[in-house]
N, C-alpha and C positions, 0 to 999 in steps of 0.2 A: 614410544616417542609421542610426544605432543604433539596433537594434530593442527595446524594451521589453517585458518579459513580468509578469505578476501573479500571483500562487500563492495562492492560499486551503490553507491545511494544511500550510503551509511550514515548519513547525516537526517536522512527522510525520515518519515514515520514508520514503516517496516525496518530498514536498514538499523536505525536505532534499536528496535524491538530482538533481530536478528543478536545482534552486538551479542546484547545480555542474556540471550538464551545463550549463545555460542561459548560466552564465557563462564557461564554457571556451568557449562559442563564440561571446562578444562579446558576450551580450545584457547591458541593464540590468533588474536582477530585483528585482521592486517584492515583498513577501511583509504577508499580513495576519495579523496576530497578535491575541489577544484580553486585552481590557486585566484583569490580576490583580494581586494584592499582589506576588507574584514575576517573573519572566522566567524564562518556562519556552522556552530557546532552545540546549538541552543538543546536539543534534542538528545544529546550527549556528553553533555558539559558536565552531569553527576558523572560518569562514568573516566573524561577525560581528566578532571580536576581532582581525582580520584589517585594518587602516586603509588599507590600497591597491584592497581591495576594497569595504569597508566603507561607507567613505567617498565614495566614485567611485561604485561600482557595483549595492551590493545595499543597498536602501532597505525599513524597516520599517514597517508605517503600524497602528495602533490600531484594530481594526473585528471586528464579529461578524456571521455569517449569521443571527441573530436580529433584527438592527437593519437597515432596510433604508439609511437616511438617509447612515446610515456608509459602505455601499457604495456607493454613490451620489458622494460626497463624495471619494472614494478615483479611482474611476474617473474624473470628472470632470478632477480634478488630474493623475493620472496620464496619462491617453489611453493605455494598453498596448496593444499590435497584437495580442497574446496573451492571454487568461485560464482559466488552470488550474486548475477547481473540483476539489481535493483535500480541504476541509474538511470533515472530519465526526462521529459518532459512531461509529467506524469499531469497537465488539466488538459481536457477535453476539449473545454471553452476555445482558453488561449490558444489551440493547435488550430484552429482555425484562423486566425489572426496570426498565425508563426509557424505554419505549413512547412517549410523548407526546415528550420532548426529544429521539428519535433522530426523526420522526417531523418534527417542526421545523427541526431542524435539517440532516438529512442528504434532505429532501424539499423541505418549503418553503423550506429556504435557498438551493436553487437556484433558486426562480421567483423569490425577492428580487433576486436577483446578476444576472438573464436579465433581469425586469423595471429594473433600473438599468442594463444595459449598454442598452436600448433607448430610456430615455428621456433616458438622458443622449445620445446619438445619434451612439456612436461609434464610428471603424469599426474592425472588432477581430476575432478568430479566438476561438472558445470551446470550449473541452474537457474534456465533464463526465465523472466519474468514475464510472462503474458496475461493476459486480459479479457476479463467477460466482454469488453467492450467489441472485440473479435468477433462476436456474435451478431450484433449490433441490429437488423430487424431481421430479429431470427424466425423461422422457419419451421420450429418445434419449440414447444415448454415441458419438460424444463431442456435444459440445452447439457450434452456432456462431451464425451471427446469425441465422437464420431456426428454429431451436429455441425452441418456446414457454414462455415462464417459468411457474414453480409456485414462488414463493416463500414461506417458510415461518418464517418472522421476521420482528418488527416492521424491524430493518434491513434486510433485502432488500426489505420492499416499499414500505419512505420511498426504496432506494434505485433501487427500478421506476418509481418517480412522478416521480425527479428523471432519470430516464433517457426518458422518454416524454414531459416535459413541455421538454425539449433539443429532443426531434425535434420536438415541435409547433413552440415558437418559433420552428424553423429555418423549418418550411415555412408557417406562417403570415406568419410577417416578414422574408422571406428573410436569414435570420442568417448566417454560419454556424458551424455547432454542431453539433460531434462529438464521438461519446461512445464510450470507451474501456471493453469489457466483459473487464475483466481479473480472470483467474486468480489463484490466491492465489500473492502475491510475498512472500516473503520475503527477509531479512538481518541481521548483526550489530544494525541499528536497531530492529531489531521490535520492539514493544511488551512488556512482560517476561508480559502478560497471556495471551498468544497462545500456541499449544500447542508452537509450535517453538522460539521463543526459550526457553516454559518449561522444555522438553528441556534444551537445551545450556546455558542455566546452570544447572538444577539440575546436570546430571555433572559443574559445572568446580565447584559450592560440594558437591558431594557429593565430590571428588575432595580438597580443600581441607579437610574436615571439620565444615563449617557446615553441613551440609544432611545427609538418610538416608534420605526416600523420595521419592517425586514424585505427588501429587495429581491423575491424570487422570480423563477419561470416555470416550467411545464412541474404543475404540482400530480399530475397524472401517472407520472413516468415511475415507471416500479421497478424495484430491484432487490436484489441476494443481497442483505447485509447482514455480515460478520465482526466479530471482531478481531485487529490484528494481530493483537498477543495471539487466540486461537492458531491463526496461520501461520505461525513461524514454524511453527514445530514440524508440519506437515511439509514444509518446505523443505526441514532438515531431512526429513524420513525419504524422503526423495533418493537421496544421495546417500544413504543408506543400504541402498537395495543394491543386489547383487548384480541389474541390469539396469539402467536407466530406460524412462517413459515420459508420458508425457500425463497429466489431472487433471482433472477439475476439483479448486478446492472451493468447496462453498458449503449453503444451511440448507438447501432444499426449501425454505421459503421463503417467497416476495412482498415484500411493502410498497405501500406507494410515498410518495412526496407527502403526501396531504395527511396519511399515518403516520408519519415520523413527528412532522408540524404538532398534531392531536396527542399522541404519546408524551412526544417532552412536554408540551404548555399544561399538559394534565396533571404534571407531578409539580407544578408550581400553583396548578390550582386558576390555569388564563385559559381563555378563548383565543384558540389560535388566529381568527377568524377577524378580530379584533387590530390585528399587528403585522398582518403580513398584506404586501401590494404587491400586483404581480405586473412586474416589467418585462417589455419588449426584449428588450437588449439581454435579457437571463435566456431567452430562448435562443438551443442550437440551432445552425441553418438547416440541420438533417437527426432528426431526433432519434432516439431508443428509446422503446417505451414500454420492453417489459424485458426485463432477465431474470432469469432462477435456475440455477446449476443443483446436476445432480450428481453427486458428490460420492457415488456407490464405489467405484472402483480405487478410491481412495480409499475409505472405509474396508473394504474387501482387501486390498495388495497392501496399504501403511499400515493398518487398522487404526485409522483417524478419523475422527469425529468432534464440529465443532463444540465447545461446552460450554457458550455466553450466550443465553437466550436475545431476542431480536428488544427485549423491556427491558431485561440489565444492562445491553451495550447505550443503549438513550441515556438510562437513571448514570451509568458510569461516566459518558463525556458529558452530562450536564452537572454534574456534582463538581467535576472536576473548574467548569469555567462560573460554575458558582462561588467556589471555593477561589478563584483566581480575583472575582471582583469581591471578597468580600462578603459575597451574601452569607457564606454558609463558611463557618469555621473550621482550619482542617481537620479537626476530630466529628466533625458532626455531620449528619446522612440525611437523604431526605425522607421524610415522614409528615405520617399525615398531622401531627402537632405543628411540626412547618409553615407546610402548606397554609393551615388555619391562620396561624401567627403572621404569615409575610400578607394577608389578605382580609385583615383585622384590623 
């Protein structure tokens, strides 16, 4: 039989990535979207607008992890063997300015989703999503599963509760429920909000003439960045295994803000030093300012291992928002003939 999978945040930049792994390898991918005046389904619109898949394979269904009824009614219908809680209030920023809704939704929407897969009483594999950010002024480098969290944002600790409150259902009701404590991923999907994405489009609309400086904050702050495609799969391997647990998925090394800065403006051939101003208002009230996972036990029990170096995942979302304004053609890469040419 077909195996059936459900995605909560199917619309996001994982969620999206998930989709198309799930469906390249046969599953039927059920995704929950939240009902607005628009369709906001930009990240999935190849996939939706797509009637061989569309149609057949990937099914939308109308529900919010505010609403418990709806999830309830979803799972019900569906019966999925899989459930990938990727919804959330996923910026850091904002969660501070929106405490209470990151709080509900990226905490208590996972005991909604845990308590409806239990009462609807069906038998299913669950994979909640947690976060380096759980770590938050960690206590060891690099950080893995048995490093204690210090979390230090309204998200990190809506997102400790829906990671704590996984492992309880598992081992109170023998669920089972694994929870994926993933590294910052990145890619061309990122959110425009996010400090990476805001890098590489700002150089492709600064490069274009739209844009002249770039608005950051703590260029200090270092982190495990991966890329997403890499993490789907290890998420899948999860649910895989004979018992559920709990990982750490990451690269095993750190960047900083001011490396990522230096990396992209170098394959355009700019001084990053030149473009960027650093504002007040980009700094958190309570920072992190060093994360790096180690990713062995992952490696050892999935046998997974990232395979996008920390210089391909830059060269690949900056091509991609170069390619978006224009600069670069979609059949053409950056190189050093480029470089010369756009600075000539």
């Amino acid at each position: 039989m077909v195996k059936k999978a459900l995605i909560t945040g199917i619309t996001g930049q994982t969620g999206s990535y998930l989709a198309e792994f799930l469906l390249e390898n046969g599953y039927e991918v059920h995704g929950i979207i939240r009902q607005a005046s628009s369709l906001n389904i930009e990240r999935i619109y190849h996939l939706y607008n797509d009637p061989n898949i569309y149609e057949e394979k990937l099914f939308l269904h109308y529900a919010d992890l505010s609403e418990s009824s709806s999830l309830y009614k979803i799972l019900e219908k569906v019966e999925p063997n899989e459930i990938y809680n990727l919804a959330a209030q996923s910026h850091v920023q904002v969660s501070f300015n929106n405490a209470e809704y990151t709080g509900d939704i990226n905490g208590i929407g996972a005991v909604r989703l845990l308590e409806s897969i239990k009462n609807a009483q069906i038998k299913t594999k669950f994979y909640q999503a947690s976060t380096s950010e759980m770590y938050g002024k960690a206590i060891e480098i690099p950080q893995n599963e048995l490093t204690p969290f210090y979390p230090r944002s309204p998200y990190a600790i809506a997102k400790l509760y829906a990671h704590w409150i996984t492992i309880n259902y598992r081992e109170s009701y023998n669920m089972f429920n694994c929870t994926g404590i993933l590294f910052n991923h990145e890619s061309p999907r990122r959110g425009e909000s996010f400090v990476t994405k805001k890098i590489t489009k700002a150089i492709a609309r600064i490069l274009a003439g739209k844009q002249r400086i770039i608005k950051l904050g703590n260029l200090d702050a270092k982190r495990d960045w991966g890329y997403a495609k890499d993490y789907i799969e290890a998420m899948w391997l999860m649910l895989q295994q004979d018992k559920p647990d709990d990982y750490v998925i990451a690269t095993g090394k750190s960047c900083s803000i001011k490396e990522f800065l230096s990396e992209a403006f170098s394959l355009v051939n700019m001084n990053w030093e030149k473009y960027v101003e650093i504002d007040p208002q980009c700094f958190r009230p309570s920072e992190v300012d060093h994360l790096v996972g180690d990713a062995s036990k992952a490696k050892e029990k999935l046998g997974w291992t990232p395979t996008t170096s920390f210089k391909e995942l830059v060269k690949i979302m900056l091509e991609y928002d170069l390619k978006a304004e224009s600069i670069l053609k979609s059949e053409e890469s950056l190189c050093t003939d480029f470089t010369d040419s756009i600075n000539s």
